[in-house]
C-alpha positions as CSV (number, residue, x, y, z in Angstrom):
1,X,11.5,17.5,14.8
2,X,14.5,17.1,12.4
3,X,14.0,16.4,9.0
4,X,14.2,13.0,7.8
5,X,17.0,12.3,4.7
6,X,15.6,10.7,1.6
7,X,16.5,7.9,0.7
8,X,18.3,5.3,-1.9
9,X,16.2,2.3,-1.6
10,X,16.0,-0.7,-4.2
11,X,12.7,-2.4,-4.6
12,X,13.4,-6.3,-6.1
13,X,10.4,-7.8,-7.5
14,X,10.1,-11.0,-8.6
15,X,9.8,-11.9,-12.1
16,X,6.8,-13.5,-13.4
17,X,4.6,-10.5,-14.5
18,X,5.3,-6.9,-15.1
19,X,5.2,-4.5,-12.6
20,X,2.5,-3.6,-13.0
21,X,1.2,-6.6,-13.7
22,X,-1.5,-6.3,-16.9
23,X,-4.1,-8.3,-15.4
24,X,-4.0,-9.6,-11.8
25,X,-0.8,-10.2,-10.2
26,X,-1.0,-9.3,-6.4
27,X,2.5,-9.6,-5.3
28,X,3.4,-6.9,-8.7
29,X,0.5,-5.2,-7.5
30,X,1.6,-4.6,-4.0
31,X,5.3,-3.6,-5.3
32,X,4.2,-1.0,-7.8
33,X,2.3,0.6,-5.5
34,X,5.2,0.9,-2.7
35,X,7.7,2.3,-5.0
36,X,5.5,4.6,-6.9
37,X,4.6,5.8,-3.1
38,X,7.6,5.8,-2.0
39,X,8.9,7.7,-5.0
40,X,6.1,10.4,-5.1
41,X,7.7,11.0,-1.4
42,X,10.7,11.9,-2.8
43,X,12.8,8.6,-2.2
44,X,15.4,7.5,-5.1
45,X,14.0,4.3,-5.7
46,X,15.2,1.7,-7.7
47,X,13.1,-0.9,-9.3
48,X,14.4,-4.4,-10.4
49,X,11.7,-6.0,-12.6
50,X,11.1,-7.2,-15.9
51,X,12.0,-4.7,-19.1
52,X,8.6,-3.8,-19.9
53,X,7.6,-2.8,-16.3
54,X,5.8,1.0,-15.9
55,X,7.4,2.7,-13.2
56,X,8.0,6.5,-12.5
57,X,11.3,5.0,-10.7
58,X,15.0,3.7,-11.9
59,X,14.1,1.0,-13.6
60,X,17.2,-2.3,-13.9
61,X,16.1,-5.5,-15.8
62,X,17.9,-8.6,-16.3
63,X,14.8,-9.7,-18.3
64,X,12.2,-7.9,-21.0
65,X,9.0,-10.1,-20.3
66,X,7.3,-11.9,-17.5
67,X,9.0,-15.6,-16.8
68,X,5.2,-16.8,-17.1
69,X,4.8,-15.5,-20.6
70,X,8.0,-18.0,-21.9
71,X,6.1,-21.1,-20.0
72,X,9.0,-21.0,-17.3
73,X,7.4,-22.6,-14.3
74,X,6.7,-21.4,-10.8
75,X,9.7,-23.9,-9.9
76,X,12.2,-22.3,-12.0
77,X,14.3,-19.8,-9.7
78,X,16.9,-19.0,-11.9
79,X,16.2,-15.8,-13.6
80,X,15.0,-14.5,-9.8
81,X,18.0,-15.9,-8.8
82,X,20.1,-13.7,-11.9
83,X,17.7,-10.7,-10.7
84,X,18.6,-11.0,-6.7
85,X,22.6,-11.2,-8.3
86,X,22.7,-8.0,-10.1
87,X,20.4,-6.0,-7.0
88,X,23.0,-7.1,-4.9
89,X,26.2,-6.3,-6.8
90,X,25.3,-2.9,-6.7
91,X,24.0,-3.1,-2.9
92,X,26.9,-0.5,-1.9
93,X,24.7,2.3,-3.8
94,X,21.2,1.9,-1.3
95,X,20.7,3.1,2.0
96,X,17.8,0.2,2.5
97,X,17.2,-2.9,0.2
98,X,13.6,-4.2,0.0
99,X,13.0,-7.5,-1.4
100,X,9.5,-9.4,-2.6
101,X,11.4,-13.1,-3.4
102,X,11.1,-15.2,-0.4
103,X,14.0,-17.8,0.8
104,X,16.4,-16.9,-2.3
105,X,17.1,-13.4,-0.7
106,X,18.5,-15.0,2.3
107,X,21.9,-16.3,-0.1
108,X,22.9,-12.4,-0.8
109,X,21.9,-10.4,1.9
110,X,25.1,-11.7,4.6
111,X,27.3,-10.4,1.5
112,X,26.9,-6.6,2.1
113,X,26.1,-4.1,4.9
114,X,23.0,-2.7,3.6
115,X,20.6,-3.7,5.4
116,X,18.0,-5.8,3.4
117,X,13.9,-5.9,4.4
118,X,11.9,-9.6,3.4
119,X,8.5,-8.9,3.2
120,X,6.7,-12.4,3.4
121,X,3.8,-12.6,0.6
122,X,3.7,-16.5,1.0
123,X,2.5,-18.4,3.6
124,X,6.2,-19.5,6.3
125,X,5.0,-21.5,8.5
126,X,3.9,-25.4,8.7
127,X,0.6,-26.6,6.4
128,X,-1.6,-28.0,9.0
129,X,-2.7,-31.0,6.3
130,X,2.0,-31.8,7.6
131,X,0.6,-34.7,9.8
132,X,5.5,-35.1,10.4
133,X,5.1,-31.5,11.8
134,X,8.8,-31.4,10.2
135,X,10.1,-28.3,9.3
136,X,10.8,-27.7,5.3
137,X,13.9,-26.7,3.8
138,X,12.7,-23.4,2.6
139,X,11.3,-22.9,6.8
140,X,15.1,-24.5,8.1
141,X,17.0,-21.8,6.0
142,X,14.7,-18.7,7.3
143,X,15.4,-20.1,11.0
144,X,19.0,-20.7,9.9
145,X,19.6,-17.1,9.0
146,X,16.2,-16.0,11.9
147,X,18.7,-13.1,13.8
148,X,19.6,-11.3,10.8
149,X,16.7,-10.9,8.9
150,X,14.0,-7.7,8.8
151,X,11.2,-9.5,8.2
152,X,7.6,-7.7,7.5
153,X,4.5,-10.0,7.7
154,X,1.6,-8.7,6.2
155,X,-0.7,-10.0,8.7
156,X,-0.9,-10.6,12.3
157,X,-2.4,-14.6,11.6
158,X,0.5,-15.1,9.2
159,X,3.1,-13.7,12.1
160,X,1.2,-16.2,14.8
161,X,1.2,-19.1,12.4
162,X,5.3,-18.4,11.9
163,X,7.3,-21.3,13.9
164,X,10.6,-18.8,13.2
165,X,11.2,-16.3,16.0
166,X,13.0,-13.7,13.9
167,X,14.9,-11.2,15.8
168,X,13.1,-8.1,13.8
169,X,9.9,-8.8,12.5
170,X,6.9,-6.3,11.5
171,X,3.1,-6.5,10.2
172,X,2.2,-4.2,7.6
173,X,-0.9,-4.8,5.6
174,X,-1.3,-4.5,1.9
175,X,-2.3,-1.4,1.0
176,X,-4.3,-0.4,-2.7
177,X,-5.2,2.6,-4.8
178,X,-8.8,3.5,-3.6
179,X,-9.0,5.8,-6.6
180,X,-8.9,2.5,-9.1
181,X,-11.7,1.1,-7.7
182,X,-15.1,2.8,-7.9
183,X,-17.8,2.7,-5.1
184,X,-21.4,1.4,-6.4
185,X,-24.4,1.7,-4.2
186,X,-26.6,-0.2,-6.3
187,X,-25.2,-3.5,-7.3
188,X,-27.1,-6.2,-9.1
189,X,-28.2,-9.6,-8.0
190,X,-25.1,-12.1,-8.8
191,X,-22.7,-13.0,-6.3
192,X,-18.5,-13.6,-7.2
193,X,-15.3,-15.2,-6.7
194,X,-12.1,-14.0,-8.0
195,X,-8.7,-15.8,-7.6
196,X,-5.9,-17.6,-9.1
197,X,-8.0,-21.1,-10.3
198,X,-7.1,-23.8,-7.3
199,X,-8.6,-25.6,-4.4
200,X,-7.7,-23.9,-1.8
201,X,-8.9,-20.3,-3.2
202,X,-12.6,-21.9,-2.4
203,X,-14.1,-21.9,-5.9
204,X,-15.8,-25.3,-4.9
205,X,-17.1,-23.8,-2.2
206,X,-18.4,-20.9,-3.7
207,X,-20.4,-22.6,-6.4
208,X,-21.8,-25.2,-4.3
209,X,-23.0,-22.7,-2.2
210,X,-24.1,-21.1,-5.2
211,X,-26.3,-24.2,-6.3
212,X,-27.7,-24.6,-3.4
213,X,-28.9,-20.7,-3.1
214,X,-29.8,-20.9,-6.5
215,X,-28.0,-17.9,-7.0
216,X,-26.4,-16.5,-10.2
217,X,-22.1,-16.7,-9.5
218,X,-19.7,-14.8,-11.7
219,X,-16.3,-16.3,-11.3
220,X,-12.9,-14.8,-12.6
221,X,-9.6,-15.5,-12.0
222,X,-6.0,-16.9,-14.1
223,X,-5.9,-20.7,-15.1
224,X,-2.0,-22.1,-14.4
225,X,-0.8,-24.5,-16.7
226,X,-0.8,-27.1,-14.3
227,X,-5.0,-26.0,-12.8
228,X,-6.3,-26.7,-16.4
229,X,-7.2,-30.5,-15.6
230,X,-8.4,-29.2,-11.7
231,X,-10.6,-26.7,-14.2
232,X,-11.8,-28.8,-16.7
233,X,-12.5,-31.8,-14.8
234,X,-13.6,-29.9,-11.3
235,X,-15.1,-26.4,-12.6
236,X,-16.4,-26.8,-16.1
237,X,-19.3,-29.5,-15.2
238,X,-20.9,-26.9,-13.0
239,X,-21.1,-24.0,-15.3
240,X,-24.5,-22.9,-16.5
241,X,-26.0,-20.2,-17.4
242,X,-26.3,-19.0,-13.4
243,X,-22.9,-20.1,-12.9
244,X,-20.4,-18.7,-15.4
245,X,-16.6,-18.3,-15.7
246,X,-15.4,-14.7,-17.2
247,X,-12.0,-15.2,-17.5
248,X,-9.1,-13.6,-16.4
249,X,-9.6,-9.9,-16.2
250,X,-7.7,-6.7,-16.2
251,X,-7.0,-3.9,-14.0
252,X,-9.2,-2.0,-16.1
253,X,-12.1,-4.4,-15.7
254,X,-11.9,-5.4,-12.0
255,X,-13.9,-2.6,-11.0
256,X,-17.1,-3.1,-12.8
257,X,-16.8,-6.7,-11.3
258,X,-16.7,-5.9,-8.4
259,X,-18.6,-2.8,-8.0
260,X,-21.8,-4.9,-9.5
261,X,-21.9,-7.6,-7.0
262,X,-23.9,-8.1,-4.3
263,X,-21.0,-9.9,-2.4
264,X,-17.3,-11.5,-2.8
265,X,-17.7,-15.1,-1.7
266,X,-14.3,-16.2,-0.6
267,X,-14.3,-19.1,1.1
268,X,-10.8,-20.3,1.0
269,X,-9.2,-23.6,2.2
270,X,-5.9,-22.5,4.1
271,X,-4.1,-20.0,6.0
272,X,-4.3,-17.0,3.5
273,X,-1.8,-14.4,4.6
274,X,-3.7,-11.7,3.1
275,X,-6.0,-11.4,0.5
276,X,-5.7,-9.0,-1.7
277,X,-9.4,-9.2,-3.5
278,X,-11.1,-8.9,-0.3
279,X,-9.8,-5.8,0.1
280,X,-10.3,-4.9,-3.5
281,X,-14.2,-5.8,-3.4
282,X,-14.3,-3.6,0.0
283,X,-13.5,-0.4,-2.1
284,X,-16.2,-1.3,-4.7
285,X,-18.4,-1.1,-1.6
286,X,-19.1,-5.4,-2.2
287,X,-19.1,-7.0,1.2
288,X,-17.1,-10.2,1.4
289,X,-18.4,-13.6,2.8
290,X,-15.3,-15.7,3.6
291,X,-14.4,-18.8,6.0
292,X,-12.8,-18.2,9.1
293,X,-8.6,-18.7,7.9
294,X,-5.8,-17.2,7.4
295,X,-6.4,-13.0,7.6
296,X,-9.7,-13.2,7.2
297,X,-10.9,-11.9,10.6
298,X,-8.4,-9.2,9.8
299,X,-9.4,-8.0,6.7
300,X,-13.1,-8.5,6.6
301,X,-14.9,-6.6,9.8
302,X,-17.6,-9.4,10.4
303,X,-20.7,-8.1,10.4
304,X,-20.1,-4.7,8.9
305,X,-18.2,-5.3,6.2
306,X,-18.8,-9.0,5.6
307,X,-19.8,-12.0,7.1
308,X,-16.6,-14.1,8.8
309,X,-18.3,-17.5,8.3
310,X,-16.6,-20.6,10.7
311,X,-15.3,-22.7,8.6
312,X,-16.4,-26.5,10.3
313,X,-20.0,-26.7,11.4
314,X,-21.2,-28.4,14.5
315,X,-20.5,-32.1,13.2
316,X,-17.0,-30.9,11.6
317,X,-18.1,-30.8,8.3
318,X,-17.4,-27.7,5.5
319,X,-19.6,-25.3,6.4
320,X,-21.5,-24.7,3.3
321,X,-24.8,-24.0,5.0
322,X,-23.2,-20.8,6.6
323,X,-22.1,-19.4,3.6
324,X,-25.5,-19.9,2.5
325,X,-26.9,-18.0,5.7
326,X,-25.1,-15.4,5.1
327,X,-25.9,-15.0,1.5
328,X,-29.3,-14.5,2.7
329,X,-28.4,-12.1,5.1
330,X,-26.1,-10.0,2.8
331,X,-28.2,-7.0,2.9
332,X,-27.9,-6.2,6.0
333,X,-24.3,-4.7,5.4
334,X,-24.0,-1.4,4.3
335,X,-21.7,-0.6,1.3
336,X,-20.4,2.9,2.6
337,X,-18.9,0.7,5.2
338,X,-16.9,-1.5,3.1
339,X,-15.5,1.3,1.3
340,X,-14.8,3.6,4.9
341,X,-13.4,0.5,6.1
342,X,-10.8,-0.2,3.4
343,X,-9.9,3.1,3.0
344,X,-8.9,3.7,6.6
345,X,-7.4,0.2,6.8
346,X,-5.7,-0.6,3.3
347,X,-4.8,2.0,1.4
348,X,-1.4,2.2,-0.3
349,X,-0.3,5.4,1.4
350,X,-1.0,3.9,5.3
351,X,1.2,1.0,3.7
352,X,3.9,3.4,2.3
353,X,4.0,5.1,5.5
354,X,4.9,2.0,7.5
355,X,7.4,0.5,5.5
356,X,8.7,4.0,5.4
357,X,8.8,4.0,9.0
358,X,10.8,1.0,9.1
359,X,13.2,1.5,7.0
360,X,13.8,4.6,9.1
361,X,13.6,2.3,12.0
362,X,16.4,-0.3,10.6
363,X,18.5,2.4,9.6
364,X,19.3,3.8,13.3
365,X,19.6,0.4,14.8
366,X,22.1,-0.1,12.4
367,X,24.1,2.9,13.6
């Protein structure tokens, strides 16, 4: 079997947090580990992030800090805009160019012959709660420009739920450093939930199902500017001292968190293309109790590494009392599972490997 060449690939994050990012960030997350990976395999990658990224790669910044740090809103493209401008005016130097910002990569990538790889962190498709059924903007440009786009889906529900038909399309799970997160056999008697602070994360769900249990509920996660009414008026009256908000943690102290739980409740409110703390809590050896949506069934095998919990009940109604159930019923999974599980499933390297693959794959179709 001939040797495959290395090589020249650009990596284009997006700019609101550092790669990595110092607390939780899972797109940054994801990023760091595929171009440390695909450094370590001897790849010249090129990483275009913020200044005060850590990266064993080439590192380009049109910008020192994290857009989030300056107050810059979620809304405001331009300085992603500014980053996709100067990845692209020096496209002619890659052999493959890999990019993390959704719809505004679709404006550059007809302007060179390298071929460019989306990988989709963000829901693209319809929200069921769109009674019109009418296609966004954002959905109308990807179908616009549907034949030449490489797009990787990083679940097989968020590939289904896709109205676009792209030509070339993938699934490739996120993958995560196993060796950050530290198995614990013996965890202690709270439950958590960990996630960016809105709705449709489940944190509702999660402490009502916590009252009614009567069981103590750790909850972490980053407060957005515009969550800190939904917090305050929502979260805060429920806090107690068996309910109680930690924060927003760091890399350094996810582990603990959730290493000493008994489970991960996660039961979110949409279609969730991935996930990323499930998986996280898996390595810690913390089963995850989630509703039925988005990757769920996916990530979490019900019944042996966490309960997959329908999300209706029998008169259409949240189903509360089944995440209750299967708090109850949460020893029965075995911890060496969840960690077996993850590590065959959704480690960095198997996700390395098959963008790696791809890349290869793109490159002699476009011969």
């Amino acid at each position: 079997m001939a040797k495959k060449k290395k090589l020249k690939i650009a990596q284009i994050a997006p700019l609101w947090f550092s790669i990595p990012p110092k607390k939780y960030g899972g797109i940054e997350r994801i990023v760091y580990y595929l171009t440390e990976g695909l450094a370590k395999k001897g790849h010249k990658v090129t990483l275009f992030a913020t200044g005060n990224s850590k990266t064993s790669a080439k590192l380009f910044s049109v910008r020192r800090k994290g857009l989030l740090q300056d107050n810059i809103p979620w809304t405001d493209p331009f300085w992603n805009l500014e980053n996709l401008s100067k990845a692209f005016s020096l496209s002619e130097k890659f052999d493959i160019i890999h990019s993390h910002l959704d719809l505004w990569t679709l404006f550059f990538q007809e302007l060179t012959k390298t071929p460019v790889v989306h990988t989709f962190h963000n829901r693209i498709s319809i929200p069921l709660s769109d009674k019109s059924k009418k296609m966004p903007t954002r959905l109308q440009m990807f179908n616009l420009h549907r034949n030449n786009v490489f797009g990787c889906f990083i679940s097989k529900s968020q590939r289904k739920r896709c109205p676009i038909k792209f030509k070339r399309s993938w699934v490739v799970y996120n993958g995560i450093d196993t060796f950050q997160y530290k198995f614990n056999s013996k965890p202690k008697e709270h439950f958590i939930w960990i996630a960016r602070i809105d709705q449709k994360k489940g944190i509702e769900n999660a402490i009502r199902a916590a009252e009614i249990s009567g069981a103590k509920l750790f909850i972490a996660g980053r407060i957005d500017p515009h969550q800190k009414k939904y917090f305050k008026e929502k979260i805060k009256p429920h806090l107690s001292s068996k309910i109680k908000f930690v924060g927003y943690l760091s890399q350094k102290n996810l582990s603990n968190f959730y290493g000493q739980a008994k489970a991960l409740l996660y039961p979110i409110e949409w279609e969730e293309p991935f996930g990323l703390v499930m998986a996280e809590a898996m390595a810690c050896g913390t089963p995850v109790i989630a509703f039925d949506r988005g990757s769920v069934p996916e990530v979490v095998k019900n019944g042996k590494t966490g309960f997959v919990v329908p999300f209706k009940d029998k008169r259409g109604n949240k189903n509360i009392k089944g995440l209750v159930k299967a708090m109850k019923s949460i020893n029965e999974i075995k911890r060496e599972d969840c960690r077996k599980w993850v590590e065959a499933k959704f480690s960095y390297q198997r996700m390395v490997s098959d963008y790696e693959n791809i890349y290869y794959q793109i490159l002699r179709l476009k011969k």
